[in-house]
N, C-alpha and C positions, 0 to 999 in steps of 0.2 A: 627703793620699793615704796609702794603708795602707804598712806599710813593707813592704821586701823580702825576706819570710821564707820558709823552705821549709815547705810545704803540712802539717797536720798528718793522717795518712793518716787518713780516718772509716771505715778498716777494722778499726780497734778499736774491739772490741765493745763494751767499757762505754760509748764517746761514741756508739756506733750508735745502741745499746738508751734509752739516755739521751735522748736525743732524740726517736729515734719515742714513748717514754710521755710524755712534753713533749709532745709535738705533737696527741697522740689527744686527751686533756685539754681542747685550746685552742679555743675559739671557733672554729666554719671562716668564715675572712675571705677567707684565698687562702691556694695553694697554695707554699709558701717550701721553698728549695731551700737548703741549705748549701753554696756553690762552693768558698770558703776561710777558714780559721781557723790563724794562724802568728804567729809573732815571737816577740822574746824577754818574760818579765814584766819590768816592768810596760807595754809597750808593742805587746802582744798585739791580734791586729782578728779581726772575726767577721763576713764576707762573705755574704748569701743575695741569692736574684733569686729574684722574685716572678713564676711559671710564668703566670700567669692575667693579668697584660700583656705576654708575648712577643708580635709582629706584625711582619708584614712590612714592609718600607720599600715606600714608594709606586713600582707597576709594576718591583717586582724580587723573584726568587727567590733572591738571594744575600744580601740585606741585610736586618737584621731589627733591634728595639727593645729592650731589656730593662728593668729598674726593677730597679736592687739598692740596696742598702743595706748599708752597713757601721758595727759598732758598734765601737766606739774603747774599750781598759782606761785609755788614758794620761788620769788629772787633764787634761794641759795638751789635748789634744783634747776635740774635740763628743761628746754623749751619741754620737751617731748622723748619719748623713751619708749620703741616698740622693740618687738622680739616674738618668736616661735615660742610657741608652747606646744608641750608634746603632751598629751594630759592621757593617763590609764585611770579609764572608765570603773573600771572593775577594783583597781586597787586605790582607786580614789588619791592619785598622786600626780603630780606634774613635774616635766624637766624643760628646763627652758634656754635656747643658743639662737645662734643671730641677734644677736641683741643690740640694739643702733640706738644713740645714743645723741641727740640733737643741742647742744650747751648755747646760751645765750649769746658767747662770748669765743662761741669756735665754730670751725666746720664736723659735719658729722662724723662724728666715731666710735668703736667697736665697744662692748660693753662684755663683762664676762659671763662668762655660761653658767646655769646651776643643775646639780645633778638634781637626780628624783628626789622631790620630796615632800609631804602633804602642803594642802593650800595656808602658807604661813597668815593670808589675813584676808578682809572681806573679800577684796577686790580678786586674789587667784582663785577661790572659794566660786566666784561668779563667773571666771573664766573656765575654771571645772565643767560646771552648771551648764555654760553656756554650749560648750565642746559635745558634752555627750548629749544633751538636747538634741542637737541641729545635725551633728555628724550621723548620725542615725538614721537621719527624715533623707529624703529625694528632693532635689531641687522642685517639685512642684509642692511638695510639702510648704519647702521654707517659702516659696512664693505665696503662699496662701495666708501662711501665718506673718509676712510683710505688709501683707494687703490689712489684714486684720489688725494689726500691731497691738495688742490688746496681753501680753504673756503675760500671765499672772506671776512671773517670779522678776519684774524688774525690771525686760527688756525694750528696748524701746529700739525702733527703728527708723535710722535717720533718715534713709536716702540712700542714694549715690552720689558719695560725696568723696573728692582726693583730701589726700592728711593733711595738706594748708588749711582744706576750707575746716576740716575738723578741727585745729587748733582755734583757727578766729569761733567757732560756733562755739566755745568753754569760754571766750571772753567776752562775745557781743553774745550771745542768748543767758548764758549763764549765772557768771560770774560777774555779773554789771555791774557792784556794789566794790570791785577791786580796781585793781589799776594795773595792767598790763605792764610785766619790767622792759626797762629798755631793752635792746638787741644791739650787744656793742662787740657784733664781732665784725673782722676786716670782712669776712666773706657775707656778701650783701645776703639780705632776704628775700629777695629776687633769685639768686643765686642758687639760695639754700633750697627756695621750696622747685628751683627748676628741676635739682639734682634727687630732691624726693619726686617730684611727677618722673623722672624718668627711671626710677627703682623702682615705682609700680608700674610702668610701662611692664621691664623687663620682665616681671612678676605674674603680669597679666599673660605675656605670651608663654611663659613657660607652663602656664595650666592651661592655657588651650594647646600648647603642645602636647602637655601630659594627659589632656582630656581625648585628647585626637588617637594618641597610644591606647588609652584604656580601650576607644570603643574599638578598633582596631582589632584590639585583644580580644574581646568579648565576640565579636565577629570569629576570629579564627577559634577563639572554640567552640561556638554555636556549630561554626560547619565541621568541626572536629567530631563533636557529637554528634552530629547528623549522620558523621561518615560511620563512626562506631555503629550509630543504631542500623544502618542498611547493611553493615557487617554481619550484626550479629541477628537480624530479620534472615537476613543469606543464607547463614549458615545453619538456621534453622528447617528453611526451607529447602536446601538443600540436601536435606533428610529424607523429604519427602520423594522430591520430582527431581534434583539436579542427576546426572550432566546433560538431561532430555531436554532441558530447557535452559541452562546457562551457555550452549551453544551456541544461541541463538544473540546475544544478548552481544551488541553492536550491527546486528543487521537494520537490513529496510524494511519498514511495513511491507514495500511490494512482494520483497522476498517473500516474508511471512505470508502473504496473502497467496502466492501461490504453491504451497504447500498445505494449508491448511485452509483455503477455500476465505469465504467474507467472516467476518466474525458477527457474532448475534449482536453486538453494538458498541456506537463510537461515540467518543465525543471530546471537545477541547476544551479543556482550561487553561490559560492562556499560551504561556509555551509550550506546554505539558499537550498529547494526544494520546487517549485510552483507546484500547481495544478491548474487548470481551468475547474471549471464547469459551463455548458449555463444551464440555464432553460427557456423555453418560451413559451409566455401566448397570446391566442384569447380572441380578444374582435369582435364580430358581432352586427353589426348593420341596421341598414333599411335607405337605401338609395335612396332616389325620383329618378328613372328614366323617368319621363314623365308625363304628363299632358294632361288629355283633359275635356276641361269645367273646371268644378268645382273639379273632378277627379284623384287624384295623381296617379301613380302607381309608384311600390314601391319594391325593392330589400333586398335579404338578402347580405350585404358583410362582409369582416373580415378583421380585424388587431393584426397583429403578434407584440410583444413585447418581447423582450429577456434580460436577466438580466447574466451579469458574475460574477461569484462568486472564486475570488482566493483566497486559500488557501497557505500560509508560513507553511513550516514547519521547525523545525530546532533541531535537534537530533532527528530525525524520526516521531517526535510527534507533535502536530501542534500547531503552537506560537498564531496568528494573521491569519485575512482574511481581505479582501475588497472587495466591491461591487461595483460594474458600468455596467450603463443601463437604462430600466424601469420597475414599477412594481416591483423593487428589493421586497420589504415589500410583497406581494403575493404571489412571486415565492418564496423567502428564507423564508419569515416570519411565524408565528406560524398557524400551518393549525387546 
């Protein structure tokens, strides 16, 4: 685990500047975030989380995923050491699996998992931080606050950059005053960083496959509710006017037109063609005009009522109607 050093502030300029021209340079792989870089030499760590696997924990808006990576100066530590965090926002805790494990002196291997547990020191503390920040905001958010790179709690924003370049950028921006340990394993470093570009290959396609599901998703229930809402409009209306008017409901305008004459007016939005028909209803009543004595006299008058009836059509044939007015149930309803 990284040790417990105070945060080195990436509000100096020379590591700021250092960095973003690092970053512009590097292949865009993903989007890597500097959380924390501390300790003393030679046992200095260098913290990023990779913005472009943040996700939310399955049915929760407080829980979310990150992928960081932390590269190691000390000899007796791994090149490099990333892993999942799974961080609750709410109870301010982290669990962390998948844990890859880069040794100077071997090919990559599996590291053990840890259950929940608070952030034991700076650097999970900033990955916390960093997790319910970001998992919150909308990709145009986190675009905005990249552009800016400016987070007053630390963050610094490298680029897009793959975990090679991010390793060389803790030795050539960084750490210049160390001495990079040899790499003396038989599996070349050619080798090593091919076999990491291709775990975030595979990484990368599994979110844009899991991106392609969600919007998927979010489409079928968009039109799911849609369906509810003409449902339960239906059914409502159906109160009023049906089965006078859901009869109708797959016919042709022409049909329609020759039973109930032109409509008072039409017009097309773009697949979609309305119709509008008025119908309107007298009500007469007796109205005291005057008194004498004990004597009423007494009027016929009337009240007009009118009810509009549109019509959707859509492939010629008619989807949906609605009603507004008064009387609708008289005028449209079952004669």
């Amino acid at each position: 685990m990284p040790a417990n050093r105070p945060l080195i502030a990436p509000k100096s300029a020379a590591l700021a500047w250092a960095l973003l021209a690092f970053g512009l340079a590097a292949p865009a792989h993903a989007n890597q975030w500097l959380v924390y870089t501390g300790g003393d030499r030679p046992n200095r760590t260098f913290t990023v989380i990779d913005e472009d696997f943040i996700s939310p924990e399955f049915n929760s808006d407080t829980s979310f995923k990150v992928e960081a990576t932390t590269i190691f100066e000390a000899p007796s530590q791994p090149d490099w050491s990333s892993a999942n965090y799974h961080v609750d926002c709410t109870g301010k805790t982290l669990r962390i699996d998948l844990v890859q494990i880069s040794p100077r002196d071997g090919a990559l291997r599996r590291g053990p998992d840890v259950g929940d547990h608070a952030p034991a020191n700076v650097t999970e503390h900033q990955i916390l931080t960093f997790a319910c920040d970001k998992g919150q905001k909308s990709s145009a958010q986190r675009a905005r606050e990249r552009d800016a790179n400016n987070d007053p709690r630390n963050f610094i924003y490298m680029g897009p950059m793959s975990l090679p370049k991010v390793v060389d950028t803790a030795w050539e921006k960084l750490w210049t005053d160390g001495k990079r340990p040899t790499y003396t394993s038989n599996v070349s470093a050619a080798e090593q960083n091919a076999q990491v570009e291709k775990i975030m290959k595979e990484k990368q396609a599994l979110v844009a496959q899991a991106g392609a599901i969600a919007e998927q998703s979010q489409r079928d229930a968009d039109a799911l509710a849609d369906t509810q809402k003409r449902r339960k409009d239906r059914l409502r209306r159906e109160k009023e006017v049906a089965p006078a008017l859901e009869e109708w409901i797959g016919r042709s305008e022409s049909d329609i037109a020759a039973a109930w004459g032109s409509p008072a007016t039409t017009s097309d939005r773009g697949p979609v063609r309305l119709l509008v028909y008025r119908r309107t209803h007298s009500e007469t009543y007796d109205a005291q005009v005057g008194q004498v004595g004990k004597q009423g006299y007494f009027e016929k008058r009337e009240n007009q009522f009118h009810c509009d009836l549109t019509l959707e059509f859509q492939g010629g044939m008619l989807a949906d109607y609605a009603t507004s007015g008064d009387r609708c149930q008289i005028l449209w309803g079952p004669r």
